[in-house]
ZAMARGU-4260 file (C-alpha; in steps of 0.2 Angstrom, whole numbers, plus 5000, padded with zeros to 4 digits):
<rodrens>
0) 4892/4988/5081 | 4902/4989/5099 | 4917/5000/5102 | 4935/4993/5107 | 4948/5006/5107
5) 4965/5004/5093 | 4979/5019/5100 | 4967/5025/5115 | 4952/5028/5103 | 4935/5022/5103
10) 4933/5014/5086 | 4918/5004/5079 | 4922/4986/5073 | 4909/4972/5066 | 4901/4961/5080
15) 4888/4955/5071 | 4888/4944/5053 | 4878/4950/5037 | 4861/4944/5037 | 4855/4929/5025
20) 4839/4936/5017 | 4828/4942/5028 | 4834/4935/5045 | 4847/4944/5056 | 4863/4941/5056
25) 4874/4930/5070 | 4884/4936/5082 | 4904/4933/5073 | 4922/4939/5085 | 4926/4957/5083
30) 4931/4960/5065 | 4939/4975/5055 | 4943/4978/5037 | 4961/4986/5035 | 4962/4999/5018
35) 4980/5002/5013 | 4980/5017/5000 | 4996/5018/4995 | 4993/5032/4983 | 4981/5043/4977
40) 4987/5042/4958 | 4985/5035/4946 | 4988/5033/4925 | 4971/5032/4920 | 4958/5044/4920
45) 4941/5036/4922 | 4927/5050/4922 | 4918/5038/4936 | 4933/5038/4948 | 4936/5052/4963
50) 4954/5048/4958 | 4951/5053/4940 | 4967/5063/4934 | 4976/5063/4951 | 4996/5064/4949
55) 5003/5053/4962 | 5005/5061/4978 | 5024/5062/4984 | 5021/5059/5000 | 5031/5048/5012
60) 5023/5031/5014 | 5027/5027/5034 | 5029/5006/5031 | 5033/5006/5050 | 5017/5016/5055
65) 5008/5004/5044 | 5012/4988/5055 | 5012/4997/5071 | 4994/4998/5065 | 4992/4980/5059
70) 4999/4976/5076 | 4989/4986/5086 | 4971/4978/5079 | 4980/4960/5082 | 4986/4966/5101
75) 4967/4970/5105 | 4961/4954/5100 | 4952/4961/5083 | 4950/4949/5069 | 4959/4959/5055
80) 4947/4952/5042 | 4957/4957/5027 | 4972/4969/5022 | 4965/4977/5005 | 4980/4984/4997
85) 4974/4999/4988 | 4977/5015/4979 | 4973/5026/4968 | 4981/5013/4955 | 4995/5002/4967
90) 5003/4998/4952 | 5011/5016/4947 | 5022/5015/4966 | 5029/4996/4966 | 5042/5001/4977
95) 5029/5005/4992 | 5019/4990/4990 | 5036/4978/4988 | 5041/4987/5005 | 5025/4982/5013
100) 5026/4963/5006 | 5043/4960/5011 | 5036/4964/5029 | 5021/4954/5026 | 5033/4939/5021
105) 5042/4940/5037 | 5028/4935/5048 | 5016/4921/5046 | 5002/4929/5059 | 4997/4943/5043
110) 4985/4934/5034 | 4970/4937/5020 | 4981/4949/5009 | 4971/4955/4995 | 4977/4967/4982
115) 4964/4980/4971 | 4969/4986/4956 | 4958/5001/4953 | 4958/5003/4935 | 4972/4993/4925
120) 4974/4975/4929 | 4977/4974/4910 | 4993/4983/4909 | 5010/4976/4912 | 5013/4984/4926
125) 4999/4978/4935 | 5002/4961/4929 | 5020/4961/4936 | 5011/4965/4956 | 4999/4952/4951
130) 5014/4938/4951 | 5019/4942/4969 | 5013/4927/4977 | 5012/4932/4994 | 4991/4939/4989
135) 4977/4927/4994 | 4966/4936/4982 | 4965/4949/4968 | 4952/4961/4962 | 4952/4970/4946
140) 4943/4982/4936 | 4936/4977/4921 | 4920/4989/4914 | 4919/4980/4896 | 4920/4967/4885
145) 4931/4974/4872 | 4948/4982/4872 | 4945/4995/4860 | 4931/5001/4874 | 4941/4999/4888
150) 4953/5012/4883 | 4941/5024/4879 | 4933/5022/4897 | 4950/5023/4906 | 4956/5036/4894
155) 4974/5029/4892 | 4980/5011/4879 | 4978/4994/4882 | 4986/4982/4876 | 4978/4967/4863
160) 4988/4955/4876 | 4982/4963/4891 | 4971/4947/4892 | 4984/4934/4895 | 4988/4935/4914
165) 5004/4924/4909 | 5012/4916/4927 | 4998/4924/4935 | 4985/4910/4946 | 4971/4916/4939
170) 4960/4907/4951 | 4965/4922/4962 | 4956/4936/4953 | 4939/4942/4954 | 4933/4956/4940
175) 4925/4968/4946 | 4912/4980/4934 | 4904/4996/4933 | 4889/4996/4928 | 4887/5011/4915
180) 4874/5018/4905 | 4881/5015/4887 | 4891/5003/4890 | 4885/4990/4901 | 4868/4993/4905
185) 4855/4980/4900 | 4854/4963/4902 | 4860/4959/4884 | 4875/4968/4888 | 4878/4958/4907
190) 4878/4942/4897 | 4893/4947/4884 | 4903/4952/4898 | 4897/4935/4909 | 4905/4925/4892
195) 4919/4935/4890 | 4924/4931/4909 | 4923/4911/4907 | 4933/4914/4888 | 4947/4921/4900
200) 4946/4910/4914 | 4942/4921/4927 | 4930/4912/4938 | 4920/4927/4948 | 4914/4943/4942
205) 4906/4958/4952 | 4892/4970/4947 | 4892/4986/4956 | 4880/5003/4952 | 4890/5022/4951
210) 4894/5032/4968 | 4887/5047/4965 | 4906/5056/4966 | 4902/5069/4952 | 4889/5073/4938
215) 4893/5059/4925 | 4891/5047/4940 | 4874/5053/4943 | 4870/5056/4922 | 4875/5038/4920
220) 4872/5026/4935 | 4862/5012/4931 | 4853/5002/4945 | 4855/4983/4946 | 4836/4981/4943
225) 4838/4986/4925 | 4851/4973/4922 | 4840/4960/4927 | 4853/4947/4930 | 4839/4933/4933
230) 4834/4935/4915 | 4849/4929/4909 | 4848/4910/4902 | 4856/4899/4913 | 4861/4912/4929
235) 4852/4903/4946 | 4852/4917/4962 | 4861/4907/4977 | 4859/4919/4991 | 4858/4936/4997
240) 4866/4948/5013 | 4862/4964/5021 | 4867/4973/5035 | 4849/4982/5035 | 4849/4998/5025
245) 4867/5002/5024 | 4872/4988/5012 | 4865/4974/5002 | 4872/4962/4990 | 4865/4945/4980
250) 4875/4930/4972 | 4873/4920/4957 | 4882/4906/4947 | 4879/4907/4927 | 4883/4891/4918
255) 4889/4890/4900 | 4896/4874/4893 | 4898/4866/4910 | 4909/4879/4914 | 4905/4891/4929
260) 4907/4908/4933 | 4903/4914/4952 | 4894/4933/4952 | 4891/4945/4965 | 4881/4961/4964
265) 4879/4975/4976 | 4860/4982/4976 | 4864/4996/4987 | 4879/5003/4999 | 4878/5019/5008
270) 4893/5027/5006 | 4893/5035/5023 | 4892/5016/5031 | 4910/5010/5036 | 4910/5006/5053
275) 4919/4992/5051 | 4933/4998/5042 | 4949/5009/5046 | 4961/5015/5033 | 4980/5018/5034
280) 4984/5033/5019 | 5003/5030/5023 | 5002/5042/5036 | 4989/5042/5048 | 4974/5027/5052
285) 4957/5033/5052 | 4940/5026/5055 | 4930/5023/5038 | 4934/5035/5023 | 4933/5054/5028
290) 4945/5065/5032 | 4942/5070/5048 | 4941/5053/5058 | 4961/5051/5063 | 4963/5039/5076
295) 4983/5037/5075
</rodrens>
């Protein structure tokens, strides 16, 4: 990591890439990851989530602020790698994240617009966002198979269409699941939820592990080596990156029928490890996740 200054401030951005296995990684242009939460809220109340039963905060979201910022990392010659538009659930303040695309349209220097939907791709709402066609990609969260189970995880109803993703390119989204003990925990489970993706049409799915956020985090985090992804008939490891001991991930393609299905899984992340990204909360920009690191 090098320093470069956004406002006056030193800040940490990306210099060098992830490494391939176990060789280091090469030196890429300064980079940074951009987090827009534009709301801590959200109308499910997953037992995993820090958000879980948050209302959504009624605070004024400062849309100028925001590109003065996005400006700012472009002024000083800082790749802005992607613009993760996120929440809380970004779906429950449409007016806010409209606002912010309407700027994005204006200008064709904002680039690698990616939206994440925190709990509930699978409502309307969500699906409406998921139309605007101004995002290069989409991530959703998806912790199950079926329905019925899904609701019971995120604690509020959805819907037996929410699988359609009518006028929605679904060659934008990736799924993203929680690995869960009870839910989807063994290899057995993995592949259900592998087929269920491809019966969609989804073509990527992301396994993570629990943040250990709160108790039923920590009473049911499952590690990756459990799953044994490898196991699975017909899934081939492509490659794997690190950036040491802060994070590590591993790809896969699984093949059924000829039809293909990317999937990434993250072996490990250290939640402190975010020098390469800032976060803009509507109000003020900081360095990485926590509180206390205000920049503008």
């Amino acid at each position: 990591m090098t320093e470069y200054q956004l406002f006056g401030r030193n800040i940490l951005v990306k210099r060098v890439g992830c490494g391939n296995g176990d060789s280091m990684g090469a030196p890429i242009p300064p980079s940074l990851n951009l987090f827009v939460k534009v709301t801590n809220g959200c109308n499910a109340n997953c037992p995993f989530c820090s958000n879980a039963g948050h209302t959504h905060d009624q605070h004024l979201f400062d849309v100028d602020k925001l590109f003065a910022c996005i400006d700012e990392i472009l002024n000083q010659r800082i790749i802005l790698n992607r613009l993760n538009i996120t929440g809380g659930e970004p779906s429950i303040v449409p007016e806010t994240v409209n606002r912010i695309i309407e700027r994005l349209n204006a200008s064709p220097e904002y680039q690698r617009i990616h939206l994440h939907l925190n709990t509930n791709g699978l409502l309307p709402k969500s699906q409406e966002m998921m139309r605007i066609a101004r995002f290069d990609s989409i991530s959703i969260s998806m912790h199950h198979y079926d329905m019925s189970v899904l609701s019971e995880i995120y604690n509020c109803h959805i819907p037996s269409r929410a699988m359609d993703f009518e006028g929605i390119d679904i060659g934008k989204i990736n799924l993203s699941c929680n690995l869960i003990r009870g839910y989807i925990d063994s290899p057995e489970e993995a592949r259900k939820m592998l087929d269920k993706t491809i019966d969609i049409g989804i073509p990527r799915i992301g396994f993570v592990g629990l943040m250990p956020v709160n108790e039923y985090c920590k009473e049911h985090f499952i590690d990756l080596e459990e799953i044994r992804i490898d196991s699975i008939p017909h899934v081939y490891f492509t490659k794997s990156k690190n950036r040491g001991k802060n994070c590590k991930c591993s790809n896969y393609l699984y093949n059924r029928d000829g039809k293909i299905l990317e999937i990434y899984m993250r072996n490990y992340m250290n939640p402190n490890y975010c020098e390469s990204s800032v976060v803009f909360d509507g109000q003020h920009l900081r360095q990485g996740f926590h509180d206390n690191n205000i920049i503008y």
